[in-house]
DOTITI-537077 format. One record per atom (N, C-alpha, C, O): x negated, y, z; residue in one letter. Coordinates in steps of 0.1 Angstrom, whole numbers, padded with zeros to 4 digits, always signed. Layout:
N
XYZA...
//
This chain:
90
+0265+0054-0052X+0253+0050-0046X+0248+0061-0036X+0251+0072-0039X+0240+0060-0026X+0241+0065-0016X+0224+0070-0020X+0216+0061-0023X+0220+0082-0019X+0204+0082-0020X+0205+0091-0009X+0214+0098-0005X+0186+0089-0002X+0183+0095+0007X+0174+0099+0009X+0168+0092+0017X+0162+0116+0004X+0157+0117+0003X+0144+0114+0013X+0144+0111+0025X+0131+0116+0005X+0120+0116+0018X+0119+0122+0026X+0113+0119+0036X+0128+0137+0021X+0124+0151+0032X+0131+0148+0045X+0127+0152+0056X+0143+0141+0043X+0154+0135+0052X+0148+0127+0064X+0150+0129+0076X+0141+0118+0057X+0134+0104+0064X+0121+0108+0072X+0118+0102+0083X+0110+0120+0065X+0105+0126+0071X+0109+0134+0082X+0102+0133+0092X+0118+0142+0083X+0125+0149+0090X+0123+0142+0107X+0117+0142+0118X+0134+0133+0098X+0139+0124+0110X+0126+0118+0123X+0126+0119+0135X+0116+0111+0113X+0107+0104+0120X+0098+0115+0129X+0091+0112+0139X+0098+0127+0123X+0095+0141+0131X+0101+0141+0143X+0095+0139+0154X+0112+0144+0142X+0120+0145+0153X+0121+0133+0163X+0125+0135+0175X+0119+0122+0157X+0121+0108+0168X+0104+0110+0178X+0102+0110+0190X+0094+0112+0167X+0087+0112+0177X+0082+0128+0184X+0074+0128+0193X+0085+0134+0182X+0085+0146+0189X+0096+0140+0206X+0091+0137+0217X+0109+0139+0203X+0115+0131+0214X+0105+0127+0223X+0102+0133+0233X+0097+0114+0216X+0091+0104+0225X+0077+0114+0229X+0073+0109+0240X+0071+0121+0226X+0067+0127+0229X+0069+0135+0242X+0060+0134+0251X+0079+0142+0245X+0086+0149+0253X+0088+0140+0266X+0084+0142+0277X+0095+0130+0260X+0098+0116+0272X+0086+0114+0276X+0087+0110+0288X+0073+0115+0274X+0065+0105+0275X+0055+0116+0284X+0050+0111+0294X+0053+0128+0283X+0054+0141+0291X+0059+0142+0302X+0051+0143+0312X+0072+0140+0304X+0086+0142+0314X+0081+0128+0326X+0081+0128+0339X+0075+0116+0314X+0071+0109+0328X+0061+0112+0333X+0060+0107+0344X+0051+0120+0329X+0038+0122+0335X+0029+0114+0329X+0020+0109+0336X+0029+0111+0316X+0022+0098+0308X+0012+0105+0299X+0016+0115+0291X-0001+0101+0299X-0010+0103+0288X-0004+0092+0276X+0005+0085+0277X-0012+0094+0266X-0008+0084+0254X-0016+0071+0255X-0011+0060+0250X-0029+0071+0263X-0036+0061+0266X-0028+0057+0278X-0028+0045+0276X-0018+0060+0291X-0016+0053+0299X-0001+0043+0294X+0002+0031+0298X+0006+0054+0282X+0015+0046+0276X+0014+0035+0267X+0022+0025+0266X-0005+0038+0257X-0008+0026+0254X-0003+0012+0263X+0007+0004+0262X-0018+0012+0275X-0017+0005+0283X-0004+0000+0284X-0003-0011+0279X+0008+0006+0292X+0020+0000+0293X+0026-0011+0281X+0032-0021+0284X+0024-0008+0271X+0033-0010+0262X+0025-0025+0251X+0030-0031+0241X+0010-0025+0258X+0001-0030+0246X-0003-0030+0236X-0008-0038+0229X+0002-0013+0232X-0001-0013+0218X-0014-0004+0219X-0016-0001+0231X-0025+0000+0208X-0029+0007+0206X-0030+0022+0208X-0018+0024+0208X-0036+0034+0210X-0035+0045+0215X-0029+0050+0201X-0019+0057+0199X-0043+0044+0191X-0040+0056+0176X-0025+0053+0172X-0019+0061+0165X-0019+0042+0175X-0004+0039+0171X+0008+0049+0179X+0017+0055+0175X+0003+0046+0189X+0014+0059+0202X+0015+0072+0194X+0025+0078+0192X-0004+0077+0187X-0005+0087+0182X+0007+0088+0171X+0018+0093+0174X+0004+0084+0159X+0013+0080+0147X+0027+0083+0149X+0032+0091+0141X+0035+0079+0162X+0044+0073+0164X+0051+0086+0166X+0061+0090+0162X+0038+0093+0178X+0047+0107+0184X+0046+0118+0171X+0055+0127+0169X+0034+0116+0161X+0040+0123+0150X+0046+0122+0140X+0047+0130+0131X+0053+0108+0143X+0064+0104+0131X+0055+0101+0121X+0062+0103+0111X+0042+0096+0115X+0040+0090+0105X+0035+0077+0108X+0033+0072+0118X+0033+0073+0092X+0032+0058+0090X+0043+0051+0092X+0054+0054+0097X+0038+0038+0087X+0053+0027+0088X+0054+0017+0103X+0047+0007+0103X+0060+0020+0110X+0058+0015+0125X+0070+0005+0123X+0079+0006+0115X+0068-0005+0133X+0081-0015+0131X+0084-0011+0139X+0077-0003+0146X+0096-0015+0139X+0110-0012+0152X+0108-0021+0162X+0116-0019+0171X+0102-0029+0164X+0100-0037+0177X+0087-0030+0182X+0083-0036+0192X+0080-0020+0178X+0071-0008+0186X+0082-0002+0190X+0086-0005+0201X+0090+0007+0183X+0100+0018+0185X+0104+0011+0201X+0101+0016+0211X+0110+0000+0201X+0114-0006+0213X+0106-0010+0224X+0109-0011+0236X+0098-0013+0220X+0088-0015+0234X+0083-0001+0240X+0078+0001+0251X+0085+0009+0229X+0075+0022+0238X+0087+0027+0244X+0085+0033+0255X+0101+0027+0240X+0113+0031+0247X+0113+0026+0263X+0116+0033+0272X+0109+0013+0264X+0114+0006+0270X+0103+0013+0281X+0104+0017+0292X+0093+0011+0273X+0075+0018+0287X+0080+0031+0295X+0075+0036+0305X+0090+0034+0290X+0097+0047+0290X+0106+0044+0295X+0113+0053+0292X+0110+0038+0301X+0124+0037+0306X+0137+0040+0299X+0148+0041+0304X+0134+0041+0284X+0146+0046+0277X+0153+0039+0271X+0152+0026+0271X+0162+0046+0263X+0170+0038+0252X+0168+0043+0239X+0167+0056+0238X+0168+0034+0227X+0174+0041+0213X+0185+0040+0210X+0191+0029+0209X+0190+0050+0208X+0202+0053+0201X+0204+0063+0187X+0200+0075+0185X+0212+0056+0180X+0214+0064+0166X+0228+0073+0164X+0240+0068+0165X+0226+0081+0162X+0243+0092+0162X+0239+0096+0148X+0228+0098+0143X+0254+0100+0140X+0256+0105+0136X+0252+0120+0131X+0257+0130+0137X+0246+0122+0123X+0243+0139+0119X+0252+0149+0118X+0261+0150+0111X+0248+0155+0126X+0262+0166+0126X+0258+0178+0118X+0248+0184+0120X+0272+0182+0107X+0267+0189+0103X+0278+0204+0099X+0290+0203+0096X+0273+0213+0099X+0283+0223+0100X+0292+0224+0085X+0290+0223+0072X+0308+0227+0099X+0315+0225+0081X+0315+0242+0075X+0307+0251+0081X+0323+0246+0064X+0321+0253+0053X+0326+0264+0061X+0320+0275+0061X+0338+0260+0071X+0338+0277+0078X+0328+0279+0086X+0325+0291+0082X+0318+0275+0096X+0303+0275+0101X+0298+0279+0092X+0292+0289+0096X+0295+0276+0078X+0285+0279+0071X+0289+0297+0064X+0284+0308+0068X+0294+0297+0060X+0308+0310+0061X+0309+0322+0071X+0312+0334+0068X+0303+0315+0088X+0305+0327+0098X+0287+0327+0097X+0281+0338+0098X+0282+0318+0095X+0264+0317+0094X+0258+0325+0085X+0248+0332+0088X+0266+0325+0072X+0265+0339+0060X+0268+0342+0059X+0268+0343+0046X+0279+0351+0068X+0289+0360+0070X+0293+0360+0056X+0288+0370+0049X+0301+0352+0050X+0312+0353+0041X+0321+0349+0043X+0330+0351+0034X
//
């Protein structure tokens, strides 16, 4: 069975909106002008760019989209044992 911590899931939703964050920056976008775009709410954009709460994925995709972007999900990359080995030099 496959488990997957909170710290993981947290992690993650950190980092997705930090992204959108950056994107949303890069276009020259306040969070109220991305509201507007997108019809959602301001305090939700908020949420969103700090990765909390439970947002549906049909947000995730409409603010991409306000954005001109894409979602995409990749694989975690993670360093193998010799990496970890030159990392603590053992």
């Amino acid at each position: 069975m496959f488990d997957i911590s909170n710290m993981d899931t947290d992690t993650l939703m950190r980092d997705l909106g930090q992204q959108l964050r950056l994107l949303r920056k890069r276009r020259g976008l306040t969070q109220a002008a991305l509201a507007t775009r997108t019809g959602m709410p301001r305090p939700k954009i908020v949420q969103m760019e700090q990765g909390r709460g439970s947002i549906a994925f049909e947000s995730y995709a409409r603010l991409a989209a306000a954005l001109d972007a894409t979602l995409k999900v990749d694989v975690a990359q993670r360093p193998t044992l010799e990496e970890l080995g030159d990392i603590y030099g053992e």
